[in-house]
N, C-alpha and C positions, 0 to 999 in steps of 0.2 A: 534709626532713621533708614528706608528705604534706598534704593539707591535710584539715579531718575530714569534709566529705563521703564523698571516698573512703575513709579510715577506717571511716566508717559503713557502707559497702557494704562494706568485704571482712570488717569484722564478721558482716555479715547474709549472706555467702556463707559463711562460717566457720559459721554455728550451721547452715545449711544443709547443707552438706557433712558435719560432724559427723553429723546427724541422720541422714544418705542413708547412711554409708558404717557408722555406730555401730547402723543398724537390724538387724533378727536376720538376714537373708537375703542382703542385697546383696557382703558378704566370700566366700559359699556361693557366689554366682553368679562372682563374680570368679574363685575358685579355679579353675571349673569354666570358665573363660575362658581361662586362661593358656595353656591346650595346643595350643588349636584354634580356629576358629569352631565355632562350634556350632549346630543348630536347638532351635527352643523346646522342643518335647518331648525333646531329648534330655540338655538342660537340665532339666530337669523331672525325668526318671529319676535324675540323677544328685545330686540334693537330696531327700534325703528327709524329706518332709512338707511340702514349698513347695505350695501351691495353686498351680492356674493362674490365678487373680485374684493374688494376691501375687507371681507369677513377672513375669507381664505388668507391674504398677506397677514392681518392681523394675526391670526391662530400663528400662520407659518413664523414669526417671530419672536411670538411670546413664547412657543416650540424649541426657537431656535436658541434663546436664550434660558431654555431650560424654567420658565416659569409655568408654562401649558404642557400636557400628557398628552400623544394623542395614541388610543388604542385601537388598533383595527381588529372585530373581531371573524371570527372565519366562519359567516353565514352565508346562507344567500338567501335576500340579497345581503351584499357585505354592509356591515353598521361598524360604524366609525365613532367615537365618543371622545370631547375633550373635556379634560379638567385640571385644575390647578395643581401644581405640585405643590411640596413643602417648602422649596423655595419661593414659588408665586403666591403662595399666603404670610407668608415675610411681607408682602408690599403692603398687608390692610391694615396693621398699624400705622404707617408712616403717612396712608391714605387717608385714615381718620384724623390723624394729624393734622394734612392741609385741609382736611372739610373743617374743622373744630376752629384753625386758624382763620378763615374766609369767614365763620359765624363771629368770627368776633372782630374780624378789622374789613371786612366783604365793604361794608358799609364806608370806609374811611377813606376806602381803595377807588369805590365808585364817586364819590364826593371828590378826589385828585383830579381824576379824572374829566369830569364836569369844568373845573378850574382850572386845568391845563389845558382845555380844548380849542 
């Protein structure tokens, strides 16, 4: 058994992560990760309605939590690339998971819903 220090932290990584990965945008960028690196604007073209202020916090997160690469490389002009790391492709299992869950209870969820309302 752990002791609750660490406890307390992987809690606080947990509502963390929850937050980063559960906001509107960041699964958008992922998708748009999986294929290729990618440069910001072409990132950008392939979300539509991300701001470039909401693009940037996104990368910078998913960066900062060590799921997103980001490479700058030494041209000019400078070109910039991001892509998933081996830890941000750990998420597309658990991804497929809640889609796979939603195909099969989406419906029972949305009918709650309707009857709570």
């Amino acid at each position: 058994m752990t002791d609750t220090c660490q406890d307390d932290e992987l809690r606080a990584v947990l509502r963390g992560l929850l937050t980063t990965i559960g906001d509107k945008w960041t699964l958008a960028v992922v998708a748009v990760l999986v294929q290729q690196e990618q440069r910001f604007t072409a990132i950008q073209r392939q979300i539509d309605g991300i701001s470039h202020r909401m693009l940037a916090k996104t990368l910078h997160d998913l960066e900062r939590d060590g799921l997103v690469s980001r490479t700058a490389h030494a041209e000019m002009p400078p070109r910039v690339e991001y892509a998933l790391t081996p830890l941000g492709r750990t998420l597309l299992d658990p991804v497929d998971a809640l889609i796979r869950w939603v195909d099969e209870h989406g419906h029972t969820v949305l009918r709650n819903r309707t009857t709570a309302g």
